[in-house]
N, C-alpha and C positions, 0 to 999 in steps of 0.2 A: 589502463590495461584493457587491451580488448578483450571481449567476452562473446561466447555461443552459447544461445541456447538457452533456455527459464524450465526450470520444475521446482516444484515441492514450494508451490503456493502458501500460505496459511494466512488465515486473520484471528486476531483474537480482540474482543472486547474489551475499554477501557473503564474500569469501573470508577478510579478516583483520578484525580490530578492534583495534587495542591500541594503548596511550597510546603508540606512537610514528607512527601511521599507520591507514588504511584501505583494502582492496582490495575490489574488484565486478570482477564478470565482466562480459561484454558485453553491454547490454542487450536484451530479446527483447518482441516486440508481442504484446499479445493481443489477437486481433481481437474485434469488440464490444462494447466499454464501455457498460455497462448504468447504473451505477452506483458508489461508492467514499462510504463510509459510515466516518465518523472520529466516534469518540467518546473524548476524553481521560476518564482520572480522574483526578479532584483531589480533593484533601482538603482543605478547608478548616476553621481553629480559629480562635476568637476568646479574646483571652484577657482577662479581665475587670478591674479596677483601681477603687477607689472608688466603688464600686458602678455602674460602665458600664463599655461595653467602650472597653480602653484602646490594643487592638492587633488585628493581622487578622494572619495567613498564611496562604499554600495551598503546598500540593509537589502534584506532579503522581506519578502511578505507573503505570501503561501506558495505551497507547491503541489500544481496542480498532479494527479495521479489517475492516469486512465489503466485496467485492468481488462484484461481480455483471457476466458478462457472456454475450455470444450464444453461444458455444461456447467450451469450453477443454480443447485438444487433448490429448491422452494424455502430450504431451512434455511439456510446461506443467505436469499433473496430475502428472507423476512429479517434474517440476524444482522444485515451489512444496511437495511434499508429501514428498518423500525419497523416494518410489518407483520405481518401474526401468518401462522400458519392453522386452520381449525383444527382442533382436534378431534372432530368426529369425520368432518368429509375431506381433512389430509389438502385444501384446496386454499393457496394463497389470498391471503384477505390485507389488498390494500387500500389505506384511505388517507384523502391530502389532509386528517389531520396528526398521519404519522411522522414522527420526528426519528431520524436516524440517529443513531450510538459511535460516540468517538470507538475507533478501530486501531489495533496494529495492524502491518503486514511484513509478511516474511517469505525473503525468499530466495534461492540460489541461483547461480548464471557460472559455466563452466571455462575458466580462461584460456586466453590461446595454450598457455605452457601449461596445459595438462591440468591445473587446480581450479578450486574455485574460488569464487567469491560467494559471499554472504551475504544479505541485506536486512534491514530492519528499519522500514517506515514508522514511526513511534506514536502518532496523533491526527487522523484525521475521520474527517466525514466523506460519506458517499451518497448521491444523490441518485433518481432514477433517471436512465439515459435513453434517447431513442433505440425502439425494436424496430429489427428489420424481418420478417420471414419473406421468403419469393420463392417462385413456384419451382419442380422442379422440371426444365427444359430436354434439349437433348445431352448436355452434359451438365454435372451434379456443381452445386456451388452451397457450401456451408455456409451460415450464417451462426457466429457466434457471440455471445453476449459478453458485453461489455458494461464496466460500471465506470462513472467519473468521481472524481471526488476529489477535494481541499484538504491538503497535509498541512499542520503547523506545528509550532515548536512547543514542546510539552509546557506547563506552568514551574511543575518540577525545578527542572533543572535546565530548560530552554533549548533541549534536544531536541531534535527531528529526526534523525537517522543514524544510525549503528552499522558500519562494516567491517568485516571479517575476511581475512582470506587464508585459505588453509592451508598456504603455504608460511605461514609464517607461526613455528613452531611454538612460540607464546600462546597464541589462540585456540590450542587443542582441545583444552579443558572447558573454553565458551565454548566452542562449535559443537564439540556434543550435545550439549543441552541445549541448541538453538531452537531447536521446534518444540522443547519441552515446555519454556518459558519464554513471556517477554523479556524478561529482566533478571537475569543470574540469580539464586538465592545465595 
């Protein structure tokens, strides 16, 4: 289904993963959804039998997740990337022996007929990505921040993602509570 358009961003913190359960923190907005760029990898083998191929497989191994939006605030910056924010001079404090926090993300895209869709990336890490600032010329050129990051499939229950579309009148009662929670209570 084609889709226009990204808003209503959020990440939330992964607190546990283990084959008896899953906890997140409360989820948080990030204002201006730019963009949300999912690239799984697969490996695909065929394996060959009387001289053609007699079989296929693929397994999947991470999927890469680049995010783009209009600003991402210092809290955000230190919550998606394991760094601290001071609490007396309010001033981002990062250091390479910070280790960033499994995340969710969530987020909506509006389909060609009118509805949308829903998303929910369930597990991954975000890493710090090249800044760009450039001056500004005779005409203005934004630069906006991006993060990278490695999705995988929960330990849970071997998820990675959760879609919804609201058209389809089963999912009424998820789709309310999408931004309230990772995971339906």
């Amino acid at each position: 289904m084609a889709t226009v358009g990204l808003k209503n961003l959020y990440y939330a913190t992964l607190s546990s993963d283990t084959s008896s359960g899953v906890t997140y923190g409360t989820p948080v907005k990030i204002a201006g959804a730019v963009s949300v760029d999912m690239n799984p990898s697969v490996n695909f083998a065929t394996l060959y039998g009387d001289d053609a191929p007699f079989a296929a497989d693929s397994s999947m191994s991470e999927i890469t997740v680049t995010v783009e939006s209009c600003d991402l605030k210092l809290e955000d910056q230190a919550a998606l990337l394991g760094h601290t924010v001071n609490s007396t001079t309010k001033q981002l404090e990062a250091k390479a022996s910070d280790t960033a926090p499994y995340v969710a993300l969530m987020f909506e895209a509006k389909k060609h007929n009118g509805n949308t869709r829903y998303v929910k990336l369930l597990k991954g890490k975000f890493a710090p990505t090249q800044e760009t600032m450039q001056t500004k010329g005779e005409s203005v050129t934004y630069t906006t921040p991006k993060l990278e990051g490695r999705f995988v499939a929960r330990e849970y229950d071997g998820a990675w993602k959760r879609v919804a579309d609201s058209d389809n009148t089963e999912s009424a009662t998820l789709i309310a509570g999408w931004y309230s929670a990772v995971e339906p209570s």
